[in-house]
LOVEX-893677 format. One line per field, with one value per residue (C-alpha): residue number from 1; x, z, y. Coordinates in Angstrom, 1 decimal, m for minus. Layout:
<recs>
nr	(NUM,...)
east	(X,...)
up	(Z,...)
north	(Y,...)
</recs>
This chain:
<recs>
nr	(1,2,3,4,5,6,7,8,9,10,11,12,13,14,15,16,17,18,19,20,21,22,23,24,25,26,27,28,29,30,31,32,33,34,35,36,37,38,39,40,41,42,43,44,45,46,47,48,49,50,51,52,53,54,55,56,57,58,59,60,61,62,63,64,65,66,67,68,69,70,71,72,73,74,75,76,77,78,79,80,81,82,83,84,85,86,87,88,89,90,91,92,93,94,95,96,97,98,99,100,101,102,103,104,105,106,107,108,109,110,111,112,113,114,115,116,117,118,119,120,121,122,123,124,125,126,127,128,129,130,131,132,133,134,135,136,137,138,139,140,141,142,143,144,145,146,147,148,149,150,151,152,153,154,155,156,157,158,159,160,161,162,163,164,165,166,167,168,169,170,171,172,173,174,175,176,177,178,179,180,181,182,183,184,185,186,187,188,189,190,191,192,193,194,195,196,197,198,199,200,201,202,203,204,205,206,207,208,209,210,211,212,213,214,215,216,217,218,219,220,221,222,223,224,225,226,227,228,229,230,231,232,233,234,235,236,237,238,239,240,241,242,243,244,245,246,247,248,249,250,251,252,253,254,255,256,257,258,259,260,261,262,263,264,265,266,267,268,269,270,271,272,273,274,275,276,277,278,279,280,281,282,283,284,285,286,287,288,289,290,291,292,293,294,295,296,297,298,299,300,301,302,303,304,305,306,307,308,309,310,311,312,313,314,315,316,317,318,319,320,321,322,323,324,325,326,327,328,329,330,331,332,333,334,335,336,337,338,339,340,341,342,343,344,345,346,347,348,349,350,351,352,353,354,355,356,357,358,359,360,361,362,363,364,365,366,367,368,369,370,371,372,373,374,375,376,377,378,379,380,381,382,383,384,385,386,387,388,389,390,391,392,393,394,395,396,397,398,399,400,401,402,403,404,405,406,407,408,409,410,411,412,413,414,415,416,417,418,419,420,421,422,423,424,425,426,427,428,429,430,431,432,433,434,435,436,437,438,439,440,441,442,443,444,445,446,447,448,449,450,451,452,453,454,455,456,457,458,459,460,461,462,463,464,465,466,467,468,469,470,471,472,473,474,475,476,477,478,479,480,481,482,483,484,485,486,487,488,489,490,491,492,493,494,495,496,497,498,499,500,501,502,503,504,505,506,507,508,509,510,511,512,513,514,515,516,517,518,519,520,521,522,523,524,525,526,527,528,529,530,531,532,533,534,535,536,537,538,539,540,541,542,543,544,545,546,547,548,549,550,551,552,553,554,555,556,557,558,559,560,561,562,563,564,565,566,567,568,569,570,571,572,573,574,575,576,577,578,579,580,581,582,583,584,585,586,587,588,589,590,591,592,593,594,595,596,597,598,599,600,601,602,603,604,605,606,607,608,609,610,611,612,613,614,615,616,617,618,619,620,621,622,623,624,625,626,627,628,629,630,631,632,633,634,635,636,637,638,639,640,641,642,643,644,645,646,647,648,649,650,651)
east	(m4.4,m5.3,m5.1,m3.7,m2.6,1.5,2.3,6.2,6.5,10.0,10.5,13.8,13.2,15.9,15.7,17.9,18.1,18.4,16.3,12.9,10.7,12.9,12.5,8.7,9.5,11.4,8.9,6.2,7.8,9.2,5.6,4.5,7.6,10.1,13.4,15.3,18.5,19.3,21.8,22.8,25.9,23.6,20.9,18.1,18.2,15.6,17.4,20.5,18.9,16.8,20.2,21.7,19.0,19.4,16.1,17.3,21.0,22.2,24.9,26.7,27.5,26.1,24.1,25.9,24.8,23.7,22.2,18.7,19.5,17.2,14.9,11.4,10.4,13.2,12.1,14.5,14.1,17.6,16.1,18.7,16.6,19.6,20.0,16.1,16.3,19.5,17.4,14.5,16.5,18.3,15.4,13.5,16.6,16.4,12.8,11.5,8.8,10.1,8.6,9.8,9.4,10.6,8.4,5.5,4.9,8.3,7.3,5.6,3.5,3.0,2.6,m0.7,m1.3,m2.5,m4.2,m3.9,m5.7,m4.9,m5.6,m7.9,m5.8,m7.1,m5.5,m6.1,m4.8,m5.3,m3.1,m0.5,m2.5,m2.2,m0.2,m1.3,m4.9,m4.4,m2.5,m5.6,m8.5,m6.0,m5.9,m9.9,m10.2,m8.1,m10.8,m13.6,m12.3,m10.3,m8.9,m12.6,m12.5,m9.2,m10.8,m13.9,m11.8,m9.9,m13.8,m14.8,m11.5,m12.3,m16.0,m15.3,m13.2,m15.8,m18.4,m16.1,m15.9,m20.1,m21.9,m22.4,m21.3,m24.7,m25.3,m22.0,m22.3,m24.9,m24.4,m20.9,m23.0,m25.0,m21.9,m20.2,m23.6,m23.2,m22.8,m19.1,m18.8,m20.7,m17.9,m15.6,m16.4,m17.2,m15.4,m13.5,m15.7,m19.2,m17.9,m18.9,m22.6,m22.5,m22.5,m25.0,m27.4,m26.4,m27.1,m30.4,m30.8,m30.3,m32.9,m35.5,m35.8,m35.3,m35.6,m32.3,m32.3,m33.1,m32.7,m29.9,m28.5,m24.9,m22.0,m20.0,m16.6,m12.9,m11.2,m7.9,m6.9,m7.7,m10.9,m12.4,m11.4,m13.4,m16.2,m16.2,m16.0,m19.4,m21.1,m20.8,m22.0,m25.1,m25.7,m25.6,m29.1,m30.2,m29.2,m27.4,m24.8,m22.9,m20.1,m19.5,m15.5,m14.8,m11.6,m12.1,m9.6,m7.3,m6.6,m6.4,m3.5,m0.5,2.0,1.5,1.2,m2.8,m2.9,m1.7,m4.6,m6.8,m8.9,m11.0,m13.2,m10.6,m11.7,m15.0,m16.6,m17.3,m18.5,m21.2,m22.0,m22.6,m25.2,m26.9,m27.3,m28.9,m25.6,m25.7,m27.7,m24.7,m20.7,m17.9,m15.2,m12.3,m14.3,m10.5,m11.4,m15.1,m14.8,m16.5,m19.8,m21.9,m23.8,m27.5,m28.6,m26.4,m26.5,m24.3,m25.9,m23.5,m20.5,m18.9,m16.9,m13.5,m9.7,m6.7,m6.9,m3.0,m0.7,2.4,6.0,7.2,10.7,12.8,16.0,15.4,13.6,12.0,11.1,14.2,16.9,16.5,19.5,19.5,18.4,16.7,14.3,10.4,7.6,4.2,1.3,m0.4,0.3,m1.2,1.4,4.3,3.3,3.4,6.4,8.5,7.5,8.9,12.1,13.1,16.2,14.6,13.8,9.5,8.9,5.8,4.9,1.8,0.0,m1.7,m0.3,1.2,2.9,3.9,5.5,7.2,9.0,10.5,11.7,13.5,15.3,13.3,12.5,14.0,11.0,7.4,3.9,0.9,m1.7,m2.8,m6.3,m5.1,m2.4,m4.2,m7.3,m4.7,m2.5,0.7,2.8,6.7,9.7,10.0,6.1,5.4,2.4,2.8,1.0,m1.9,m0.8,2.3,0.8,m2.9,m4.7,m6.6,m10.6,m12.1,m9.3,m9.7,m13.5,m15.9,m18.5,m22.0,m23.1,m26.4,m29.2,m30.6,m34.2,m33.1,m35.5,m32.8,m30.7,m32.0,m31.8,m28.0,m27.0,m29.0,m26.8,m23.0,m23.5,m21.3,m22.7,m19.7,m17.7,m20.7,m20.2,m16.0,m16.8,m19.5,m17.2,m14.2,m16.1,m17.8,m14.3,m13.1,m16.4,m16.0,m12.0,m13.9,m10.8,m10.9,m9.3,m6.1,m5.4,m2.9,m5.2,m6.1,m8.3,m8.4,m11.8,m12.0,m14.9,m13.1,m14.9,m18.5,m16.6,m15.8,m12.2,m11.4,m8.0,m7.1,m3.8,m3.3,m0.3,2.2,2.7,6.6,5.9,7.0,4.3,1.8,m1.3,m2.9,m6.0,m7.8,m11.6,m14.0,m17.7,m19.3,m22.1,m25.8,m25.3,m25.6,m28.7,m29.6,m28.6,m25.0,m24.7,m25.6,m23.6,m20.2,m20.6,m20.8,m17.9,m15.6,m17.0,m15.6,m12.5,m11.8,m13.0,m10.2,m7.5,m8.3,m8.2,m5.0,m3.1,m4.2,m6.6,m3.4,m1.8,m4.6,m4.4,m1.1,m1.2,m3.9,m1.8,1.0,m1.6,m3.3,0.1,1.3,m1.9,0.2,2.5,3.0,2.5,5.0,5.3,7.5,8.4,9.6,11.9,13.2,15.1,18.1,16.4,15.2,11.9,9.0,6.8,8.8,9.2,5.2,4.4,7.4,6.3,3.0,4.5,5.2,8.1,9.0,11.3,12.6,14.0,15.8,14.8,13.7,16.3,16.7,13.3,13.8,17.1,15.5,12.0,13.1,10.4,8.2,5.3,5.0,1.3,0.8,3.2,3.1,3.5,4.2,4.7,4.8,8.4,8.1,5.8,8.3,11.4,10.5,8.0,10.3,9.3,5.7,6.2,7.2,4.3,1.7,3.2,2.7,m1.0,0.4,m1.5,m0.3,m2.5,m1.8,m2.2,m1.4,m0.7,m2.6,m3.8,m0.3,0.8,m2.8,m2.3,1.0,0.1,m2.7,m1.4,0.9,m2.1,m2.0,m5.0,m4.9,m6.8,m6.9,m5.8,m4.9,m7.3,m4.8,m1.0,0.2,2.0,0.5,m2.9,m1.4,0.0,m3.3,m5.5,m2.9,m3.4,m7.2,m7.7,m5.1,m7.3,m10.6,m10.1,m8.0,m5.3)
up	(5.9,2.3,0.2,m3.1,m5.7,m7.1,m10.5,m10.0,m13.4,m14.6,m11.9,m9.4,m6.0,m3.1,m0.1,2.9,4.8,3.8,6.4,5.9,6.1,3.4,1.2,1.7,0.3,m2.5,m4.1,m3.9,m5.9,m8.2,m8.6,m9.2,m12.4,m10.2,m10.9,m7.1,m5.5,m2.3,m0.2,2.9,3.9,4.4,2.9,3.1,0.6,m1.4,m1.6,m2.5,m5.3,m6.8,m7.0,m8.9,m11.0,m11.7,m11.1,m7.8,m7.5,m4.3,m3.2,m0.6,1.9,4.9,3.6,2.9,2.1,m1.3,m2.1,m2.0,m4.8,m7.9,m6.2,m6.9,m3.2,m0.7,1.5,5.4,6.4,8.2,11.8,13.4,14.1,13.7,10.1,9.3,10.6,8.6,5.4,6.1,6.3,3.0,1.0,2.0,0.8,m2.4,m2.8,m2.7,m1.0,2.3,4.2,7.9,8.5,12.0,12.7,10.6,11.7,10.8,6.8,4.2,3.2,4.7,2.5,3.2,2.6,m1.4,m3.0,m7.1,m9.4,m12.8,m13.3,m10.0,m6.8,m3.4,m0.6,3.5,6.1,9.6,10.3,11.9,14.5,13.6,10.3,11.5,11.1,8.1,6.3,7.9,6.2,2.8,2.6,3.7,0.5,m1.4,m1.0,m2.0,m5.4,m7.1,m10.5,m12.2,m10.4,m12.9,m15.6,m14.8,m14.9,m18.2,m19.8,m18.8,m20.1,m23.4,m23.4,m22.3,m25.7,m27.8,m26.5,m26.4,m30.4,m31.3,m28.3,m28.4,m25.9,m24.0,m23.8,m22.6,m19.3,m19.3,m20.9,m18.7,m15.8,m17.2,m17.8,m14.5,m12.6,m14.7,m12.7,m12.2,m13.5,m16.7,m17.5,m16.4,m19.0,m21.7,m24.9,m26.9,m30.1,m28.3,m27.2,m30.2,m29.6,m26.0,m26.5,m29.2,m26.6,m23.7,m25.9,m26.9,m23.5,m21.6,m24.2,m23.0,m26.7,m25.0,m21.8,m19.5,m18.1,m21.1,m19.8,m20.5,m19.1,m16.8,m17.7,m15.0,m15.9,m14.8,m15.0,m16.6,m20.6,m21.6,m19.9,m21.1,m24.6,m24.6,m22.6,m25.4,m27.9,m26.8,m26.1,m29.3,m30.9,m28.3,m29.5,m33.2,m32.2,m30.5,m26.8,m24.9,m22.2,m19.8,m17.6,m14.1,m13.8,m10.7,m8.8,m8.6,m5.5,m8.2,m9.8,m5.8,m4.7,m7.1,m4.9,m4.2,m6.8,m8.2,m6.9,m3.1,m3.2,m1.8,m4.1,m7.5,m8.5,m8.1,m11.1,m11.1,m7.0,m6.9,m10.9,m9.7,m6.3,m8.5,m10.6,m7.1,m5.9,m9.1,m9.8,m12.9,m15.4,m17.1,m16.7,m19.3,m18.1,m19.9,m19.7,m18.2,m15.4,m14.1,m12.2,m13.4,m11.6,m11.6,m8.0,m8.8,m9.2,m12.4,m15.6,m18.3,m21.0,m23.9,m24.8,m27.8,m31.1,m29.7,m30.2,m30.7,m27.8,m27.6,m24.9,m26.1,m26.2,m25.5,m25.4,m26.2,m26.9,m27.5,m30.9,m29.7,m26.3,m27.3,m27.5,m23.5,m21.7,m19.0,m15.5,m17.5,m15.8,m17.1,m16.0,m15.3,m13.1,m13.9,m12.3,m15.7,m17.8,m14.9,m15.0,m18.5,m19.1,m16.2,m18.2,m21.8,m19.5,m16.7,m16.7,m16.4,m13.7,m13.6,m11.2,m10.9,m12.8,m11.8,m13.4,m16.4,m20.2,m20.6,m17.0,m17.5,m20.9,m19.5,m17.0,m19.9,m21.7,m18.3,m18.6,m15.5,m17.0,m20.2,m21.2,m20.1,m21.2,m21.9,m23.9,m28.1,m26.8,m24.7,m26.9,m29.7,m28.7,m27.1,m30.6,m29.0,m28.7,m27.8,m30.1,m30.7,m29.8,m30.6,m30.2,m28.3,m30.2,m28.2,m27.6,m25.7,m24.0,m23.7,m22.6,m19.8,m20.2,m22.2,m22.9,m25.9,m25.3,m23.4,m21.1,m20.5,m17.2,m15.9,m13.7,m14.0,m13.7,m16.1,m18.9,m21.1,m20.8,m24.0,m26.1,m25.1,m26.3,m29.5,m30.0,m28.4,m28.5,m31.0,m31.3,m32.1,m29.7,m27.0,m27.7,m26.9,m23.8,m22.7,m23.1,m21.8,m18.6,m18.3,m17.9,m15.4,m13.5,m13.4,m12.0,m9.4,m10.3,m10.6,m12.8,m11.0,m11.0,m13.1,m15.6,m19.1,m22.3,m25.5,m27.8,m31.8,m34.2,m37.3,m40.5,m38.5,m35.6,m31.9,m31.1,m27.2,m26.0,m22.1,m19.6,m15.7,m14.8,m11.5,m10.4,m11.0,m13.9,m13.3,m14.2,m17.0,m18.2,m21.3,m23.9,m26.6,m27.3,m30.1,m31.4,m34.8,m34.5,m35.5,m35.7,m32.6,m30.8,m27.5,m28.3,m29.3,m25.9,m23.9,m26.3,m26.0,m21.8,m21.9,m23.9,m21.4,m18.5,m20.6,m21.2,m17.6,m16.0,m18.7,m17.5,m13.2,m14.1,m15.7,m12.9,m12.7,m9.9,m8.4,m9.3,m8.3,m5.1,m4.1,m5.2,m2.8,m0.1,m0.9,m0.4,2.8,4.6,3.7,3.7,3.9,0.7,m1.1,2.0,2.7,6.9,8.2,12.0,13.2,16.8,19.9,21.7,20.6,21.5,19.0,18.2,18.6,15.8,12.9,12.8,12.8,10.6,8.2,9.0,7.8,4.2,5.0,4.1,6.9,7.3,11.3,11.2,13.8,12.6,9.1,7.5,8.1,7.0,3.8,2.9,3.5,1.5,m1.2,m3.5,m1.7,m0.7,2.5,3.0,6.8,9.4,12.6,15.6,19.0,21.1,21.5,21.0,17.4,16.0,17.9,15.6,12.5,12.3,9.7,7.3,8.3,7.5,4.0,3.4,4.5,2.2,m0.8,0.3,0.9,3.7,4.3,6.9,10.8,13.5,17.1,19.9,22.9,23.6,23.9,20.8,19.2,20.8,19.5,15.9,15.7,16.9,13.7,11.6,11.5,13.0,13.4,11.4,13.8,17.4,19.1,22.3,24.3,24.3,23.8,21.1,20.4,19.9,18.3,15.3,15.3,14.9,12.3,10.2,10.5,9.3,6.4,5.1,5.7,4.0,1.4,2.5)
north	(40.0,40.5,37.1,37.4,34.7,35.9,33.9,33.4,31.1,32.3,34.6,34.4,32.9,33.1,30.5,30.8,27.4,23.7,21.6,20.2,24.0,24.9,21.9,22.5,25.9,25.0,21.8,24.1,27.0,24.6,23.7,26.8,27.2,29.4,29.6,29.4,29.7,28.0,29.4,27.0,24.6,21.7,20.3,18.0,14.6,15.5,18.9,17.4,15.1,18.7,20.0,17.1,17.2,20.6,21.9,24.0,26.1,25.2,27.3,25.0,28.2,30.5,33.0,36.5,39.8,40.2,36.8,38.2,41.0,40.1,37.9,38.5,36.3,35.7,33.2,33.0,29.6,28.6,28.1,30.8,33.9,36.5,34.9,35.0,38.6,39.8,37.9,39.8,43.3,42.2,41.7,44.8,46.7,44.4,45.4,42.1,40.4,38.5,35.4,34.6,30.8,31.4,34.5,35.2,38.7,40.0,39.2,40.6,37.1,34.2,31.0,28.7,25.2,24.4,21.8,21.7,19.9,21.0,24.8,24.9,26.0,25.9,27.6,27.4,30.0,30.0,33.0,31.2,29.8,26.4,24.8,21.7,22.2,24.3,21.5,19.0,21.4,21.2,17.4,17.3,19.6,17.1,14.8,17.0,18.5,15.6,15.1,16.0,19.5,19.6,18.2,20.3,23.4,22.7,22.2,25.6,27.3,25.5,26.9,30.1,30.2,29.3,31.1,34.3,33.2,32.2,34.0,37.9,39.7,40.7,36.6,35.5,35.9,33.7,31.4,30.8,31.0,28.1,25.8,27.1,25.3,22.3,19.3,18.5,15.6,16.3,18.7,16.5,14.3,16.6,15.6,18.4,17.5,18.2,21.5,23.7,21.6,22.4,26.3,26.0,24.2,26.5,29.6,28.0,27.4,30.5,32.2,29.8,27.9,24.2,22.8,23.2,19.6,16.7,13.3,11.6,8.2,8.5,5.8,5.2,5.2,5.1,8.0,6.9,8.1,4.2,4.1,7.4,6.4,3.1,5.0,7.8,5.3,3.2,7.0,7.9,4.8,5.2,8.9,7.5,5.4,8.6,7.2,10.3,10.1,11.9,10.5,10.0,9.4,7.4,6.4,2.6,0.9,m0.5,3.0,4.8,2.1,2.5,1.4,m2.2,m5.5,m6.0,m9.5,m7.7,m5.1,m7.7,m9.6,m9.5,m6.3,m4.0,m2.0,m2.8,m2.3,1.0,1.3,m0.9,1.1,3.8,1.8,0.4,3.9,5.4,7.6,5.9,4.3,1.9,1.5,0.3,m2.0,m4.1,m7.3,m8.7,m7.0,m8.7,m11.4,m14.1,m14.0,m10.8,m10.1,m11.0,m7.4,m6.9,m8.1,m7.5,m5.9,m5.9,m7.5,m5.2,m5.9,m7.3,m5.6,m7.6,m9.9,m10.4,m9.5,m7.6,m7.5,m4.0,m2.8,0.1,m1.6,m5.0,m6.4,m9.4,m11.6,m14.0,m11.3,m10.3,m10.6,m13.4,m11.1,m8.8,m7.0,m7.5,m5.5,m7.0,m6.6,m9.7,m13.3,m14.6,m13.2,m13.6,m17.3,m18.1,m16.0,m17.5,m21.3,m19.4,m17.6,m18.5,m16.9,m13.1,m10.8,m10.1,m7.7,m5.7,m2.4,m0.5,2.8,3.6,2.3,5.9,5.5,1.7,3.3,6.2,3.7,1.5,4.7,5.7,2.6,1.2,m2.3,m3.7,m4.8,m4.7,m6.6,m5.1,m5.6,m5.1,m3.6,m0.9,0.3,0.1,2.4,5.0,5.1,4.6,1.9,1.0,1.3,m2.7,m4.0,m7.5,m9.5,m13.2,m15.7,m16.6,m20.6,m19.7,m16.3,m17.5,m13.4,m12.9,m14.3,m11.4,m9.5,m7.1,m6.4,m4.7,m5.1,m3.0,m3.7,m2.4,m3.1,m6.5,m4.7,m1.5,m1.5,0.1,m2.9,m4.3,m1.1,m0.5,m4.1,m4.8,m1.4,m2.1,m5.6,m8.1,m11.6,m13.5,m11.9,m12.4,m16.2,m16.2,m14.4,m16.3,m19.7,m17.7,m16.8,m20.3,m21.7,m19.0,m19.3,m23.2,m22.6,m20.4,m18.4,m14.6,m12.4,m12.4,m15.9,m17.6,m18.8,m17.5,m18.5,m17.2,m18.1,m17.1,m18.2,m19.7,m21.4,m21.7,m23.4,m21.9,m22.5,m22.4,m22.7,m22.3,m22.6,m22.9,m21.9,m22.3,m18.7,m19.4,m20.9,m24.6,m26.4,m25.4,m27.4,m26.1,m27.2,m26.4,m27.7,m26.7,m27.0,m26.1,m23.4,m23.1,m19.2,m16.5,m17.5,m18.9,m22.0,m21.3,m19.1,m22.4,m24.5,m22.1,m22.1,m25.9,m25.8,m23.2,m25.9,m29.1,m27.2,m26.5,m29.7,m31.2,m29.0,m29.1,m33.2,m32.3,m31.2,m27.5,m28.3,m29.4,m25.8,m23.7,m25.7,m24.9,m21.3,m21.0,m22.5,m20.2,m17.0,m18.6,m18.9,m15.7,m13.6,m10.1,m10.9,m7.4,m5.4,m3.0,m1.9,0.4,0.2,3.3,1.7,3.6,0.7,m1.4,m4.9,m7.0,m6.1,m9.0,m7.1,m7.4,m11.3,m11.7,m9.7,m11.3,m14.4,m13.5,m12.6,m8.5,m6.7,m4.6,m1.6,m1.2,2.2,4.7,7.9,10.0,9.5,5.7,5.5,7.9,5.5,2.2,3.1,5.3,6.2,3.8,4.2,2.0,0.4,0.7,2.7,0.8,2.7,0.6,3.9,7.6,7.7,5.7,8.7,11.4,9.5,9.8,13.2,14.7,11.6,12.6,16.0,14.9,12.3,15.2,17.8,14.9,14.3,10.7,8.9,4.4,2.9,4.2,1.7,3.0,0.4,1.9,5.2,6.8,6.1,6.8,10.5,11.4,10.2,12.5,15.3,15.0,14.5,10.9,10.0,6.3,3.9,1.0,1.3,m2.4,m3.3,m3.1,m2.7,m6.6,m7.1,m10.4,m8.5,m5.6,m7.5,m9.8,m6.3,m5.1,m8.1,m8.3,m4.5,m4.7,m7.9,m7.0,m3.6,m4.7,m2.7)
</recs>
């Protein structure tokens, strides 16, 4: 065996077959840029969707003699050997470069399992002794180099231009040695106008003019295009008072689960858990977060050091066809991931369709220009720090779309004890905006809500005078209590801080006297009684009874998906993602292994449970290793253990 890597961008690729090797075949040369035919009478769904979207020619025949002339790769996939072996023959005598899904030995490459991340590609082969554990070691890896491996990568190619430009050529090495040891996530994080600096410093460097390692601190930061912006944003202004950073990019739980509503991901922190883990363990000496999303008491070991100059604190109206909230269509579908906004929105229109969007701003974009939603909310902050913004984007006026509490600014959280705690906010930090937080959080804090309730409050210093105004909200929008409080101000200092809290407490002691304590009440009720609400299960079944699984689990608020085989599965789910397969016996993982084929070749992995050690057995062996296995095989217990792991690990 000698490995090589082929670029096939633009060349012509030739696949014989139609089943599920083949459509393994095809999505990674598409990947890769190929241009490929597919010759077979039958195909696979996803296959036949490719085709009609003309990114594959499918020629809807038996393969003949001839089909492999051109091809740069010919690949025999049609699971008759006598085929495979007339398509290997053909492509020698075509001169190209044959692989043998049905017998490895009889072509000229075989094709291991990859993992890319950007420019970075990592490939595993065992030879052919095992595809399973090949494709195992690949999604291990998968783990290892994430999206700042890519990032990491795209740094270096940037540095390696510069310092092919600035660096002479007896240095260069060197000096690219020096960046290529550089921790990970430091050029991960590097931003494209320090580059020029960097080389400067690394050539300095290498020649032994300044020490290699000066102390800088480490922000901990999310790794999305908004959050490295407001991250880069409060760097800078620290390296203007002669405070260096690097970044340390993290994948919080409410970036990892994409498939499922906020408020179904299992509680508050969501964006904020693992920023902090990274500050308890040293990893880091600060972090940036959308104020929105801290809940509204800090674990004793944290303090928030800053609070910074606020954005636009509005939500916003954003459509590509219609001008304004008002002209919607009754049904018209609304995208929002926010119980605040769906809330307040069902009280302005009842008559429309709010359904759940998920993903970044560009991603939540991109579906309203595909025509998924007719209109979708998000907020003035987030669009305005990334420059972009819908065709038609209106502002709500704050009284009838109160934002979430802190919306619009940020928040520097550090160690309570860190001595630089100080330093960062007498140089991020914004007094007037530190009081409208304050009395925003003192309200959300006296709710005990988090920052996925239904609630919202909106504070503004006018004319020497803090103006708090504040809503509870039923989730489907039938009942709304709002109020708006205010008190003149001394100026910024300790005082006003203590008078603004008191002020978010009066407010919400106002509004839960109201009737919201009344509307908070019930929409806890509503959660209690159906703790799995925004789960999605799928079933796999073997026998024609009626099953006893399914109804518990509905009854407990999941969605569930009883299906046959693949296919049923594929049909019911559709670009779904479920959030735990359930598997009551060995037969359920042997009915739908095609669907896991498809879910391991995506690097897509829902919550196994296995109901005894049968069913635990057959699900590994197809690289589902189970993530909770019932005590026993009752179903009674199995659905009880189910239910407890989805909760508890906020699955």
């Amino acid at each position: 065996m000698y490995p090589i890597i082929l670029t096939v961008r633009g060349r012509r690729a030739m696949i014989a077959g139609g089943g599920p090797v083949a459509e393994r075949k095809l999505r990674g040369l598409l990947d890769a840029g190929a241009e490929v035919t597919l010759v077979s009478p039958s195909a696979t769904p996803g296959i036949e969707r490719l085709a009609a979207d003309g990114r594959v020619r499918w020629h809807a025949r038996r393969y003949e003699p001839g089909d492999a002339a051109g091809a740069f790769l010919v690949f025999a996939a049609t699971g008759d050997p006598a085929v495979n072996a007339a398509v290997v023959a053909d492509a020698r005598a075509a001169g190209a470069l044959v692989n043998d899904a049905g017998d490895a030995a009889r072509g000229d490459f075989a094709t291991p399992a990859v993992h890319r991340s950007g420019a970075l590609t990592v490939s595993v082969d065992s030879a052919g002794l095992s595809p399973g554990f090949t494709k195992r070691i690949r999604d291990e890896l998968a783990v290892v180099f994430d999206t700042r491996y890519a990032r990491a990568a795209a740094t270096l190619g940037r540095l390696r231009e510069r310092v092919q430009a600035v660096v002479p050529l007896a240095g260069r090495a060197a000096v690219m040695r020096h960046f290529s040891e550089r921790d990970i996530d430091d050029l991960a994080g590097m931003p494209p106008s320090e580059l020029e600096h960097e080389v400067e410093r690394a050539a300095d460097t290498v020649s032994g003019v300044i020490p290699a390692d000066p102390h800088t601190l480490i922000c901990a930061s999310r790794a999305s295009a908004l959050a490295m912006v407001q991250t880069r944003l409060m760097m800078a202004r620290l390296a203007a008072a002669g405070i260096a950073s690097t970044v340390l990019n993290i994948t919080t739980r409410g970036d990892a689960v994409q498939d499922r509503a906020l408020a179904a991901i299992g509680g508050d922190s969501l964006f904020v858990k693992e920023l902090e883990n990274a500050l308890r363990d040293r990893r880091a000496d600060y972090a940036v977060h959308s104020c929105k999303d801290l809940p509204s008491t800090l674990p004793d070991d944290f303090t928030i050091a800053a609070i910074t100059q606020r954005e636009d604190p509005r939500d916003a109206f954003c459509s590509e066809r219609y001008a304004r909230f008002e002209d919607l269509p009754a049904g018209a579908r609304v995208g929002t991931s926010s119980p605040r906004r769906r809330a307040q929105l069902h009280a302005l229109r009842p008559d429309l369709a709010y359904d759940d969007i998920r993903g970044n701003v560009d991603t939540r974009l991109r579906k309203l220009r595909d025509g998924d939603y007719a209109a979708i909310v998000l907020a003035c902050a987030g669009l305005r720090r990334l420059g972009i913004a819908a065709t038609h984007t209106v502002p709500f006026d704050p009284a009838e779309l109160t934002p979430a509490v802190g919306q619009g600014a940020l928040a520097i959280e550090t160690r309570a004890d860190d001595p630089f705690a100080a330093r960062i906010g007498a140089v991020l930090g914004d007094p007037a905006t530190n009081l409208c937080v304050r009395a925003e959080r003192a309200y959300l804090r006296t709710l005990r809500g988090g920052c996925q309730a239904p609630v919202g409050a909106h504070a503004a210093v006018r004319d020497g005078a803090l103006h708090l105004t504040a809503v509870i909200a039923a989730l489907d929008g039938s009942r709304v209590v709002r109020g708006d409080k205010f008190i003149e101000l001394a100026g910024f200092g300790p005082d006003d801080v203590a008078a603004s809290e008191a002020l978010g407490v009066e407010l919400a002691r106002q509004l839960l006297d109201d009737g919201g304590s009344a509307i908070l009440g019930d929409a806890a009720d509503t959660a209690q009684a159906a703790p799995l609400a925004g789960r999605l299960v799928l079933l796999p079944r073997t026998q024609d009874r009626p099953s006893r699984i399914a109804p518990a689990l509905r009854e407990a608020g999941a969605e569930v998906i009883e299906a046959a085989d693949s296919q049923a599965a594929r049909a019911a789910l559709g670009d779904r993602l479920p959030t735990a397969i359930l598997f009551p016996s060995s037969g359920s993982v042997a009915a739908i292994t095609d669907y896991l084929a498809g879910l391991r070749d995506t690097g897509q992995r829902p919550v196994v449970a296995a109901m005894g050690p049968a069913s635990s057995s057959s699900a590994d062996a197809c690289g589902f290793p189970p993530d909770v296995i019932a005590p026993n095989a009752e179903v009674g217990t199995f659905v009880h253990t189910v239910t407890r792991y989805l909760l508890e690990n906020g699955s």
